[in-house]
N, C-alpha and C positions, 0 to 999 in steps of 0.2 A: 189334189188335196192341198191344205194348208199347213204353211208350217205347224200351226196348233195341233194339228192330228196325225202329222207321222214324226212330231218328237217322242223317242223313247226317253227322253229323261225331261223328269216335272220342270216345269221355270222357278219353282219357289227352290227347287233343288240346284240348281245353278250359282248360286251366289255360294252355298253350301261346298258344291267341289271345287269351287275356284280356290274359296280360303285353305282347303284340304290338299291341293294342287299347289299352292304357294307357301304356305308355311313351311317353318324350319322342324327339321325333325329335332322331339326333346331335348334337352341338353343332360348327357351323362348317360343315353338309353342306348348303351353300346348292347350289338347283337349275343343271346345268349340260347345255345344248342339244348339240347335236352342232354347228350352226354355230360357237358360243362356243370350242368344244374344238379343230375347225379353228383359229378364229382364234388362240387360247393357242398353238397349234404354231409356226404360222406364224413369231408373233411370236417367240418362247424357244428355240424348238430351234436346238442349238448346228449342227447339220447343215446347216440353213441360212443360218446365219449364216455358219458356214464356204464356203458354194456363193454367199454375195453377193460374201466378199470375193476369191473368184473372178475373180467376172463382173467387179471394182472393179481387179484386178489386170490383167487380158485389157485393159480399156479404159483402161489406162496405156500398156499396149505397143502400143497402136493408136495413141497419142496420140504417143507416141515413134518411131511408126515414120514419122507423119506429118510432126513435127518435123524428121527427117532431111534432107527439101530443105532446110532454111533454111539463113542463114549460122553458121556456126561460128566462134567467135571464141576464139583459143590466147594465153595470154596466158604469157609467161616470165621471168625473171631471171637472171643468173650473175654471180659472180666470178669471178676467174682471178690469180694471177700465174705470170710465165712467164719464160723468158729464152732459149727458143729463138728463134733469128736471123729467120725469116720471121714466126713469132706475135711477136713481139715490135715488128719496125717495122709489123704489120698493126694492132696495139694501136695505137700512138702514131697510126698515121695515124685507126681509128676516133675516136680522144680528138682528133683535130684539135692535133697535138702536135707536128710534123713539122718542122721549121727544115734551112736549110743542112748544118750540124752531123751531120745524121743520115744523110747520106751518107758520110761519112769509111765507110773499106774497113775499118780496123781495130773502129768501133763497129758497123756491119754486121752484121762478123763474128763480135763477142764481146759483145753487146748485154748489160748489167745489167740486173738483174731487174726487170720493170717490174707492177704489178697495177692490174687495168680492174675496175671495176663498171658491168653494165650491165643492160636491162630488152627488151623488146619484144611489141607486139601484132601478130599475124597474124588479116586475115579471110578465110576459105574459105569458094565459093559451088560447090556444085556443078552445073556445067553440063550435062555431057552421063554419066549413069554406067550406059547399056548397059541401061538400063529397070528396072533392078533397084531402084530405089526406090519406084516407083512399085508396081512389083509388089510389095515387100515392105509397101507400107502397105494395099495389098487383103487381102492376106492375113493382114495382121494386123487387120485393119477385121471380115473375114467372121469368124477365129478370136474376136473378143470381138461377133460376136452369137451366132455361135454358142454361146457360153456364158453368154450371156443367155438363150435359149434353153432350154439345159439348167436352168436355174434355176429356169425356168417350170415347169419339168415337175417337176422335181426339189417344189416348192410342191404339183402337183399329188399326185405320189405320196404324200408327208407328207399330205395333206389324204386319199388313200386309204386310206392305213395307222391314221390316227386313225379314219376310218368303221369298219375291222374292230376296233381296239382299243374303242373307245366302247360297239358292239354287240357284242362280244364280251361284254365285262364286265357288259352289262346279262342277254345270254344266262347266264350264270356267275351273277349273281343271282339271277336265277329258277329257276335247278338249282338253287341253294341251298332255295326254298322250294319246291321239289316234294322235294328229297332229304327234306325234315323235313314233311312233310305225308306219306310214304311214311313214314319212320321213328314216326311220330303212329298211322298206321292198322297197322302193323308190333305198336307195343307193344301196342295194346288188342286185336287178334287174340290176343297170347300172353298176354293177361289173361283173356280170355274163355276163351281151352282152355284153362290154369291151374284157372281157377275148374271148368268141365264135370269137368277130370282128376279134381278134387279128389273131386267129388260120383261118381266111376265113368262118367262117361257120355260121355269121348273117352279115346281112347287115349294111351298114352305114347308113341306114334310121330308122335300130332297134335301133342304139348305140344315133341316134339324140332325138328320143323319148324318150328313156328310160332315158336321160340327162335330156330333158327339164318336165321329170314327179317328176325327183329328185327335180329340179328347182322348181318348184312349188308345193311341197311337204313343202322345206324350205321356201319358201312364208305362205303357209300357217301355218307352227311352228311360225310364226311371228307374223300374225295378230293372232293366241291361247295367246301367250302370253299377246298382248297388250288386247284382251279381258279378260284376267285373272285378267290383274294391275287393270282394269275399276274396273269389281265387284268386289275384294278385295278391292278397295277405296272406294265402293259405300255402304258397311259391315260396314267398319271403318266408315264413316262418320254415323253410325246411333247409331252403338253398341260400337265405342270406337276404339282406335289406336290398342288394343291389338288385334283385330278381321283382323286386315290386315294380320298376319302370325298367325294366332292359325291353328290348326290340326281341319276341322270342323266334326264334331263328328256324326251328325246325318245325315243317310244316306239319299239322294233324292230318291232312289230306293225303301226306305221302307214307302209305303204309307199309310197313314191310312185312314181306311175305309170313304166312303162317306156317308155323311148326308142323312139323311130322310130330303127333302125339304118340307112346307108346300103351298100351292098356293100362300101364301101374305106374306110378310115382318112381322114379330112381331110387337104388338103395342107397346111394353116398347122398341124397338129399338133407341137408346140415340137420332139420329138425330132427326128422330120421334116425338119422347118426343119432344125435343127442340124446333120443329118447332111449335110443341102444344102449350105449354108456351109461345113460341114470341107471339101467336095471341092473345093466352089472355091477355097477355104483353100490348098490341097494344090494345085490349078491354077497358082493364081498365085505359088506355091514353086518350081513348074518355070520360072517364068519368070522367078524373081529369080536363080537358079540358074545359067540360061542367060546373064544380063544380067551375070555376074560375070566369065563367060569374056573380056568386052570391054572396050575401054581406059576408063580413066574421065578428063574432065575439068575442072577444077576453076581458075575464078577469086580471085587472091589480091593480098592488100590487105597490107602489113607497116608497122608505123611502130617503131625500134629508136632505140637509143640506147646511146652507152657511154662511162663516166665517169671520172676518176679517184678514188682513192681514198678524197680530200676531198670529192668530187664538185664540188669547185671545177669543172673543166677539163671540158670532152667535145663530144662531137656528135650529132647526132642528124639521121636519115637516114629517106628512105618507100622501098617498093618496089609495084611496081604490076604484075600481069603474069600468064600462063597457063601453068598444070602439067598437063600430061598424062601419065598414067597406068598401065603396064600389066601388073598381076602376073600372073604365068602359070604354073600347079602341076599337075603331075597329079592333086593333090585337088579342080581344080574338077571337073576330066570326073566323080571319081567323086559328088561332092557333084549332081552334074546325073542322074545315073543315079538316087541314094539317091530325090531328089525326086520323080522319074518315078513310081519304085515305090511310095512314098506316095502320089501321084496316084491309083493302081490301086488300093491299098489302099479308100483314101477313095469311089470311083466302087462298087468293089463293095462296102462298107461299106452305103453306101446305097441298094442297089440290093436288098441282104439285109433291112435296115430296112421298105423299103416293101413288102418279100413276109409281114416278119414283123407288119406292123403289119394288113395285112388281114386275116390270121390271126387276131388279139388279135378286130380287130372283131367276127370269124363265131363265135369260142368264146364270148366276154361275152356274145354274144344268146343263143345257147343254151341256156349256165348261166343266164340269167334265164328264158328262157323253162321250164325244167326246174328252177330252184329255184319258180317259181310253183306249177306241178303239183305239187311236192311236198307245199308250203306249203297245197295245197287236200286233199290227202288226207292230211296227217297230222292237219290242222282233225279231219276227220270222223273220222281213227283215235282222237282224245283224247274224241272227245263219245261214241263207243261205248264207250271204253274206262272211262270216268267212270260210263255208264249200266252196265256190265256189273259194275263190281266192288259198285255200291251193289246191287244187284238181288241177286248170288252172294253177297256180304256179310248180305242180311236173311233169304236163303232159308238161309245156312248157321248162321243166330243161330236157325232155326226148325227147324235139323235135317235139311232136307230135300237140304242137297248137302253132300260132304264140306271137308276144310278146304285139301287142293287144289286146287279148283277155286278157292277166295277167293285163294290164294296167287298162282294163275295170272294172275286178273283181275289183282292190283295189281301182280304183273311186268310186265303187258301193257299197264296203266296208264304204268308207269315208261317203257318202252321208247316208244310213244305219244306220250308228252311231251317228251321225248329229241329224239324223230324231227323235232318240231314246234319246237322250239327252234334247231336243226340247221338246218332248212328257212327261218324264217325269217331267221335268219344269213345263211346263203347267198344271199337273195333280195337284202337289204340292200346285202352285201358284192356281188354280178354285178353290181346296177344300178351301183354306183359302178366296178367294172371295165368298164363300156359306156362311163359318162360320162369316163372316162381313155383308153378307145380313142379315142373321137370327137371328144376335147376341147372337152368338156361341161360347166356348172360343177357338181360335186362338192357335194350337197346344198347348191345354191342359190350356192355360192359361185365364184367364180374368182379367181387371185391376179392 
């Protein structure tokens, strides 16, 4: 044989690995794991950040609802002047002002302008208020784990979305170096029927082919690339700008083992949980609700005081003593209705949750166990398809098959590697969809 037909790699390809063989690696494209890229999310994403201060927001209102038994302390000021006849001797006698004199009928009744400065603190303790405090600090207690909760997951999801971006981008790499390993084997076909045309010995309908397979060869090094810029953008946007050029480090070919699935969702599953909490959330609303319709009563503490002008003159007085309470609207009945129907909401809420979350479990095993399958026969479709085009490739440099059949092979090549790229995605991507049903940690990690 001739060198020309037992190279396995094209000549136009040659120039191609040598600069690939000698070039410097990127500058700044330091190696980056798929753990590290979780964790860059984690840390950076604005989504999260926003879903902490959340969870920071929920456990203030928890904090405040709890606050509510205490006492309250109202604290005020006024001035006044006045010269109406009752406010007026009511003044003087506040200010401790009062003498014989202020009996006369005629200053009684035509009292001169008199002006009081005065202050006073009131303490309210609430003693008995129809249970509705109690109930609204449950429900404000259960609503901020509840979104603590969501939080968790919400970490979780982020940590699943950087699995398919990370392994996408590295899939989108590697179509990059088949698209130009196809484009490589592409040119030196249309070099070889070139050169045969030239001598008469292929036809012009060989030399049009093998042109427009080049042609669309570099078509498709095109659309590899612009798929490449996507998921590299789609990396950075989760784990950081540095994620747009790092070397990514963790291979998509090396999978790790799949989950032992159980038939149901775990019951500490965050969303789970949360959905648990809203209804109780929503339970104990029906019962702050209720507790509004009833009188409330309240212990009060007052120390006041009121001055003259000068603040020379005045007195100062306490008050000690029980208020009770009872507003009555037709908005509570419907405010007790609104809650109820929230209650429902909330019950069947999570009753849909737990049908949908056993679902999620039986689909993720599936797709794993059917992206595996794939992953095992597309393995074998690339290693026949590698063997067929070099074999149709040396028999058609000797003449003995047409240029057809080489064209076929390295379509079938392409599609092949496609399939296997595709497959091992998917296998990647299902395990971390099991590990998010059954909340699992997400390559190795948990937040």
């Amino acid at each position: 044989m001739t060198p020309e037909t037992t190279s396995h790699i094209p000549l136009a390809a040659l120039p191609l690995a040598l600069l690939a063989a000698l070039a410097p690696a990127p500058a700044g494209a330091a190696p980056l794991t798929i753990e590290d890229a979780i964790r860059a999310a984690w840390a950076d994403a604005p989504a999260l950040r926003a879903s902490a201060a959340l969870v920071d927001a929920a456990r203030a209102d928890a904090a405040r609802a709890r606050d509510a038994r205490l006492p309250t302390l109202s604290l005020g000021a006024r001035g006044v002047r006045t010269d109406e006849p009752m406010m007026a001797f009511g003044l003087r006698l506040d200010q401790g002002r009062i003498g014989t004199a202020d009996f006369d009928p005629r200053r009684l009744n035509d009292p001169a302008g008199l002006v009081g400065v005065g202050g006073g603190a009131t303490v309210s303790v609430p003693v008995f208020m129809g249970g509705r405090l109690r109930a609204a600090q449950r429900a404000a207690g259960a609503a901020a784990d509840a979104e603590s909760a969501d939080h968790v997951r919400r970490r979780m999801e982020v940590a699943a979305s950087v699995v398919q971006a990370y392994f996408g981008a590295q899939a989108a790499d590697e179509g990059v170096r088949h698209a130009e390993d196809l484009l490589a084997h592409g040119t030196e076909t249309e070099r070889f029927v070139r050169e045969r045309n030239a001598r008469g010995l292929a036809p012009d309908a060989d030399l049009a082919r093998a042109a427009a397979f080049r042609a669309q060869a570099q078509a498709e090094l095109a659309v590899a690339h612009q798929r490449r810029a996507s998921a590299r953008s789609a990396l950075a946007l989760l784990s950081g700008d540095g994620a747009a050029e790092a070397e990514l480090a963790t291979s998509i070919s090396a999978l790790p083992p799949p989950l032992v699935a159980p038939a149901s969702a775990p019951a500490d599953r965050p969303d789970l949980l949360a959905a648990r909490l809203r209804r109780d959330a929503a339970a104990s609303g029906v019962a702050a609700a209720r507790g509004a319709l009833l009188p409330a009563l309240f212990a009060q503490a007052s120390a006041e005081t009121m001055r003259t002008s000068d603040l020379a003159e005045g007195t100062s007085w306490t008050t000690i003593g029980l208020l009770l309470r009872w507003d009555l609207a037709l908005g509570d009945a419907d405010a007790v209705r609104a809650a109820s129907a929230r209650a429902r909401a909330a019950a069947d809420a999570l009753a849909w949750r737990e049908r949908e979350a056993v679902r999620e479990v039986a689909e993720a095993r599936r797709a794993v166990e059917t992206a595996d399958a794939r992953v095992r026969a597309a393995e074998e479709a690339v290693s026949a398809s590698e063997s067929a085009r070099t074999l149709r490739d040396a028999r058609h440099r000797q003449g003995l098959l047409p240029l057809t059949d080489v064209l076929d092979a390295e379509a079938g090549l392409a599609g092949a590697r496609a399939l296997l790229l595709a497959s091992r995605l998917d296998a990647r991507v299902s395990r971390t969809r099991l590990a998010l049903a059954l909340h699992h940690p997400i390559e190795g990690l948990m937040p």
